[in-house]
N, C-alpha and C positions, 0 to 999 in steps of 0.2 A: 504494500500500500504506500501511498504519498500522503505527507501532509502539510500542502504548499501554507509559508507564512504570508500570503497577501494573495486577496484575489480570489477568494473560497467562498465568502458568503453571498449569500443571493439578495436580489434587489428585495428591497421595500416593499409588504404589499400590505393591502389594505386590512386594519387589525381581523383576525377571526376570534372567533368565538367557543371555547370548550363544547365540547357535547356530551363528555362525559367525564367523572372520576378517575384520574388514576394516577398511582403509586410508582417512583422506579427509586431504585439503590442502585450504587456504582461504589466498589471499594477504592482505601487508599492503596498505598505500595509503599516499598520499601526496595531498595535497589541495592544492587550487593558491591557493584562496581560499573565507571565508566559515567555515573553522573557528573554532570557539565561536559562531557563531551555534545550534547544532541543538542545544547545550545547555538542555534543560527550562526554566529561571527565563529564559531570555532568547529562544528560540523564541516562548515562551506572548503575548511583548508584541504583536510584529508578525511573524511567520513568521520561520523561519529560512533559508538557503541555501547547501549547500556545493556546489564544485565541485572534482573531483581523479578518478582512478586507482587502480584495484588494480596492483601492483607484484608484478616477479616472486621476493620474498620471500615461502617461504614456511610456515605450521604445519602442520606432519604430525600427525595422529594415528588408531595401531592401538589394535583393540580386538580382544580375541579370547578366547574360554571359558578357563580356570582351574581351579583347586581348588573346589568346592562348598564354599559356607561362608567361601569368600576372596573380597580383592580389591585389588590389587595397583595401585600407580600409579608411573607412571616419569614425570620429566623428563629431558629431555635436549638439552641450549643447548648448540650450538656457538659459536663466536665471541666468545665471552666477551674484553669492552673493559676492559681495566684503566688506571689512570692511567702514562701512563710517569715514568722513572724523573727525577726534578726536576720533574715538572710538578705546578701547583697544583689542589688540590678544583679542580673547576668552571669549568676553564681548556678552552677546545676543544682545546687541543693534547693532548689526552688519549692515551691508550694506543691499541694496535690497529698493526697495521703501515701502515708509511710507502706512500703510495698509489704513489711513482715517476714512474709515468708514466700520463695515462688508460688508457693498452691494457695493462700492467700492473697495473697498482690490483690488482685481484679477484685475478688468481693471487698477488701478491704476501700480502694481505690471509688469504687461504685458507693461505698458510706457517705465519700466525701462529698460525690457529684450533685451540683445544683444547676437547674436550668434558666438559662439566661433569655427570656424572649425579648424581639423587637417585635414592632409591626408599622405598615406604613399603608392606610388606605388611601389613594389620590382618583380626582377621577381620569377616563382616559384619558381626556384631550390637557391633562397638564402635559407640560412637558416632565421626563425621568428625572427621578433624585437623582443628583449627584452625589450621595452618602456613599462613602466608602463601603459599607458594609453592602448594601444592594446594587451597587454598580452591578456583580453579575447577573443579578436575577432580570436587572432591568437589561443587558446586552442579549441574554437568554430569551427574553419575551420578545426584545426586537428582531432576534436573528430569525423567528419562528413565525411571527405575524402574529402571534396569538397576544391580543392586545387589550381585549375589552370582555367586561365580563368573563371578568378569572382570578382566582385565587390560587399562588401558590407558597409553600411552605417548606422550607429549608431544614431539616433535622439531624445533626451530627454530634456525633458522641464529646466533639471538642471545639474551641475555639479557630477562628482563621490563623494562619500562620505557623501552625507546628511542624511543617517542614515535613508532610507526609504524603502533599499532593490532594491536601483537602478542595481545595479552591478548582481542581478540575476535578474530581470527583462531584462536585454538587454542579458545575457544568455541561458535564454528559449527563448525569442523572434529570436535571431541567429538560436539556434538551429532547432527551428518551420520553420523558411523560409528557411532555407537551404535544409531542408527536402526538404520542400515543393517544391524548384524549381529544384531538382532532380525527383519529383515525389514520392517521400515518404510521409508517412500519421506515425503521433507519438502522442501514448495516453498522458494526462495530466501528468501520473504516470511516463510513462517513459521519457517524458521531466525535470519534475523535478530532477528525482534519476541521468540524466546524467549530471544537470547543478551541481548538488551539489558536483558527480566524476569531474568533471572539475576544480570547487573550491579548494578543497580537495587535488586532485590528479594529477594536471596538475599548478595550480598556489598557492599551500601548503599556501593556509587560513584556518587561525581555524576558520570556520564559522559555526554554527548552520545550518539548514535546512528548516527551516519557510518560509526563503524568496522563495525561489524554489517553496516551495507548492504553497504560495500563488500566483506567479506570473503566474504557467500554472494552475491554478484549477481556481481562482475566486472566488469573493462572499464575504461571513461572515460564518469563518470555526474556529471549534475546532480539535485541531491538537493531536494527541497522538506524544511520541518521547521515543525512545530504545538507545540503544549502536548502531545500523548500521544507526538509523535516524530517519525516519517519519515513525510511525508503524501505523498510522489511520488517516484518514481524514474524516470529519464528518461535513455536513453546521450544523450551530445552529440552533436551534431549538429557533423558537423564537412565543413566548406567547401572544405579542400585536402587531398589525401593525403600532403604531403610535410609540411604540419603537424607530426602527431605524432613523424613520425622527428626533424623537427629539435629541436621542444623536447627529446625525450628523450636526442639527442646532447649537449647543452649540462649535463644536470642530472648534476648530484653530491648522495650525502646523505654528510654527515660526522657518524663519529660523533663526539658526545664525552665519550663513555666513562663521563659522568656515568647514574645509573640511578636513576629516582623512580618512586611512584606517582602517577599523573593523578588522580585523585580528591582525591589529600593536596593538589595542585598546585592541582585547581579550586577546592577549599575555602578558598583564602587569596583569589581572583579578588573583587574588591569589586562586590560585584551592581548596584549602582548606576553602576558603571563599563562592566559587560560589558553594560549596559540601552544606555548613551549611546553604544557603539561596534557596538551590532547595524544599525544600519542602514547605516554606512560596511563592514560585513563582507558582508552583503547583498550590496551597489551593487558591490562590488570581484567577488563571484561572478558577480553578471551580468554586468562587463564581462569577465570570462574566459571565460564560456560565450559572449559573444558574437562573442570572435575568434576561436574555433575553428568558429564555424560563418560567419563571416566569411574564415576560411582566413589568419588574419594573425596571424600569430606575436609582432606588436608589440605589437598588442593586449592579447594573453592575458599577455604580461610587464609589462604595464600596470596590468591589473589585477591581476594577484602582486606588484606593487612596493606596489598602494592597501590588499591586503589584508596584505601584513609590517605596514604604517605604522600599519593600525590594531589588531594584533592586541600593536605594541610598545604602545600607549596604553591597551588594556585592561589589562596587566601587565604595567609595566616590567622588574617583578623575576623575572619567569618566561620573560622576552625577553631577561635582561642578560646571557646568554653570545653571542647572538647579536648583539647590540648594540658585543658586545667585540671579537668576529671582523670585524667588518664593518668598525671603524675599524680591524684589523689588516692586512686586504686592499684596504685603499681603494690606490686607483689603477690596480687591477690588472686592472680590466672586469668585475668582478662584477656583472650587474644584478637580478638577486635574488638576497634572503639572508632567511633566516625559518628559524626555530624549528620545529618539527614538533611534533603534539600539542597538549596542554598546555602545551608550555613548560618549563623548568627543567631539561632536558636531554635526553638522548635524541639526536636527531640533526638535523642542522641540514641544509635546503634551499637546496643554491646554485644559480644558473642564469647561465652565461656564454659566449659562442658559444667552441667548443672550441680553435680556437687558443690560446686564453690559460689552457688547463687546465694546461699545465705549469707556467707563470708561479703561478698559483694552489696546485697540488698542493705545487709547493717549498716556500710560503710558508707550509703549513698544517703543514710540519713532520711527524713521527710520526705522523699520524693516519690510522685506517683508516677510509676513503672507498669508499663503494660508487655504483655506478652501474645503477641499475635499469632493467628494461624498462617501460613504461608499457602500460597495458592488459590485464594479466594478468588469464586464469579465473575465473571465483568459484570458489565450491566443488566440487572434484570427489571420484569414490574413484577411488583411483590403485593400479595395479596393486602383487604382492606383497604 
């Protein structure tokens, strides 16, 4: 598949109208290596290549008929990370509940969770917020024409900004149910290629393409990336079956509570920097895609340790919480630690064979730590 950065989305039409109900989810991801290569100015030199997972975090969003002449938009973030109480900006020991124990973590974490709603009803013929929070929802109802008399509502386990690929995940998810409750049916391919024209070209992020893929395709994918985008998607090809269970035994994401935009984050990335470290992000995807179909779990940590190394050299400053953590837990068997996203916060990927998750969890203090499944759905509509 392609997914050209300008020039994908379709004319203007006249708003339509819901006809009926309906629900879609698209998970986040998480990438094991080769993130910022699929970023446009640095694809375009010599291809890009990620390799990673949709996760079973995921965006809800309904859309369902309304008032004629309205249109109504909800957010609503669960899990909202605050800093705890003495810890510093930018410090991973951030807010969130104390993880305990791995087989605790999540219900402990789920104690903490309170839900944050917005809402914004306007009628049609205003013109769109320009509030940060709803820019997508409003670029999502434009790309689609579905404009009047409609209601839709954003539901995500977290705040924007954790560095998971929430922000196109609730993009494809829009764009799915919108369809959907007009009666339109939209391939994986062409859900992603409009969520990234919408990124791009409706709300001007330099964002990479990964996330898109991974949120309408699903799975554990190796990604190719061009100058217009995503040039190939391909599941891995994986050599043992007990692989995935064990990487995804060992994997923690912490949060740290800290919460940015990726685009403000990529815009500081010194181009000539993220030029000299595309090919070390590359080389580290290939050696992760090639221990999973090699069936070697040492491998694949091989190449997650080559791809942190050089994603700290691209951005010190957008790596320096995870840089921090890392000499806080040294000793303790952590063998990978990396930043998720962009960088500069969000949530941080550790990977440690699980004996020594207690040893670690204690060490991380306060912090709400989730533990995801690896290989989640793309996009589906999900009942009710």
């Amino acid at each position: 598949m392609s997914t050209p950065c300008a020039g994908s989305l379709s004319a203007p039409r006249s708003p339509r109208i819901p006809l009926w109900r309906a629900a879609a989810s698209a998970p986040m991801r998480v990438s094991f290596a080769g993130g910022g290569s699929d970023l446009p100015g640095v694809a375009r030199q010599d291809g890009g290549r990620v390799v990673g997972a949709a996760v079973d975090l995921r965006v809800r969003v309904i859309v369902e008929p309304f008032d004629r002449g309205w249109v109504r938009m909800e957010l609503a973030a669960r899990g909202q990370a605050t800093p705890a109480e003495g810890a510093e900006a930018g410090d991973a020991t951030g807010g969130g509940a104390r993880a305990g124990d791995a087989a605790a973590g999540d219900a402990a974490a789920g104690d903490a969770k309170a839900t944050a709603l917005r809402v914004i009803t306007r009628r049609r013929s205003d013109p769109p917020r320009d509030d940060l929070a709803f820019r997508l929802i409003e670029a999502t109802l434009a790309a689609t024409g579905v404009g009047d008399g409609v209601a839709l509502r954003v539901e995500t386990e977290m705040s924007p900004g954790a560095g998971l690929g929430g922000s196109a995940s609730a993009a494809v998810a829009a764009l799915f149910a919108l369809r959907a409750a007009v009666g339109e049916a939209a391939a994986p391919e062409e859900l992603a290629r409009e969520a990234v024209a919408i990124e791009r070209e409706r709300l001007y992020n330099a964002c990479g393409a990964q996330d898109q893929v991974f949120a309408a395709f699903g799975g554990l994918l190796d990604l190719a990336f061009d100058a217009r985008g995503c040039s190939g998607v391909r599941p891995l090809a994986i050599g043992c079956p007990d692989l995935v269970p064990a990487l995804s035994a060992g994997l923690l994401l912490v949060d740290t509570a800290v919460r940015r935009v990726s685009g403000e984050v990529l815009d500081r990335v010194d181009a000539g920097a993220a030029c000299d470290a595309q090919a070390e992000l590359v080389a580290a995807a290939g050696e992760v895609a090639r221990g999973f179909e090699l069936g070697s779990l040492a491998l694949v940590l091989s190449g997650m340790r080559r791809g942190a190394a050089a994603k700290v050299r691209l951005s010190a400053t957008a790596s320096a919480i995870a840089v921090s953590l890392q000499r806080r837990l040294d000793g303790l068997g952590v063998e990978v630690l990396r930043m998720c996203g962009a960088g500069g916060g969000g949530h941080i990927v550790l990977w440690a064979p699980p004996e020594r998750h207690a040893r670690i969890l204690d060490a991380l203090g306060p912090c709400l730590v989730r533990r995801p499944a690896l290989g989640a759905p793309g996009v589906r509509l999900d009942p009710g």
